[in-house]
C-alpha positions as CSV (number, residue, x, y, z in Angstrom):
1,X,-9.8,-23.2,19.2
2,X,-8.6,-19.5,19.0
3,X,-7.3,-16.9,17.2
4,X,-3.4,-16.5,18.6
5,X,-4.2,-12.6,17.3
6,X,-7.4,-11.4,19.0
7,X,-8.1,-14.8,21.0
8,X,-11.3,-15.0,20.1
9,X,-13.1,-18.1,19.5
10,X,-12.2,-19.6,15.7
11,X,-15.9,-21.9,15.0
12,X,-18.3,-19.0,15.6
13,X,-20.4,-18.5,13.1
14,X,-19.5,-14.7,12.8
15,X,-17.2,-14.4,10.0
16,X,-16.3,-10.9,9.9
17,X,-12.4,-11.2,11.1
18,X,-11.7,-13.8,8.3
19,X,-11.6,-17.4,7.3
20,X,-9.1,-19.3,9.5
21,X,-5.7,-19.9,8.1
22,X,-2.6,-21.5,9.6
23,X,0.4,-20.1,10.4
24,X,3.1,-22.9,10.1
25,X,4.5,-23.4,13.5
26,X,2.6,-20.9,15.2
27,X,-1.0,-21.7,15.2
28,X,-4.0,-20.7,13.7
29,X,-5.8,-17.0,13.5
30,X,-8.7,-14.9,11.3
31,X,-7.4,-14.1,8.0
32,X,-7.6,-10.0,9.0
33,X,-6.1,-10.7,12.5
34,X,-3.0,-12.2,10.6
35,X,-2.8,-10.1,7.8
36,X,-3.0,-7.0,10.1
37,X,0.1,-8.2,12.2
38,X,2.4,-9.0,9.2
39,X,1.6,-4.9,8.1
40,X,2.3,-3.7,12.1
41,X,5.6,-6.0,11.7
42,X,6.4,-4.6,8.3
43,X,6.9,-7.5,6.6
44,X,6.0,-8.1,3.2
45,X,5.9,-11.6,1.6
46,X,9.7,-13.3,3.1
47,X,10.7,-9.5,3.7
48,X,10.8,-7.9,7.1
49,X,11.3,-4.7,6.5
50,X,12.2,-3.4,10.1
51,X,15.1,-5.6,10.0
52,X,16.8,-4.7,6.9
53,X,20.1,-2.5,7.2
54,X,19.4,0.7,6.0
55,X,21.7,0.7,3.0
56,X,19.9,-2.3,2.1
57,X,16.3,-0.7,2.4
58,X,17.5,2.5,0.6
59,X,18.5,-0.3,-2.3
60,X,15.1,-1.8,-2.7
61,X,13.2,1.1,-2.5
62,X,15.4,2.6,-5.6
63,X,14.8,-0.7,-7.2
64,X,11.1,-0.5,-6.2
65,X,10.9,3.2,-8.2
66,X,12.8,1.9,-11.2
67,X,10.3,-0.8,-11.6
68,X,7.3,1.4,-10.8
69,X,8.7,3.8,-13.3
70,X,9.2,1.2,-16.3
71,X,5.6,-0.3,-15.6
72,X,3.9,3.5,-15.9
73,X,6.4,4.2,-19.4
């Protein structure tokens, strides 16, 4: 089995790329391999940020700040 990131073999006993996980319907990969491509892709959590109008991006960043901003008050 390998990782559909770095295709390197998943059951060796090196562990420093991650516990397996599972992508649902892709396959499996190393924790870091997978985290690493959701942060090249931009996406964070069920958004992908590449993708998003730029009206609409402009809108969650404000929304981001207003948040940040009544967390630090």
């Amino acid at each position: 089995m390998r990782c559909m990131f770095c295709n390197s073999n998943m059951l060796e006993s090196d562990k420093s790329k991650g516990l397996p996980v599972t992508i649902p319907g892709k396959g499996v990969a190393h924790t870091h391999c997978a985290e690493a491509d959701l942060v090249k892709k931009r996406v964070f959590g069920n958004i992908h940020l590449a993708d998003m109008e730029d009206d609409d991006l402009l809108e969650l960043y404000e929304l981001v700040q207003v948040e940040v901003n009544e967390r630090s008050a």
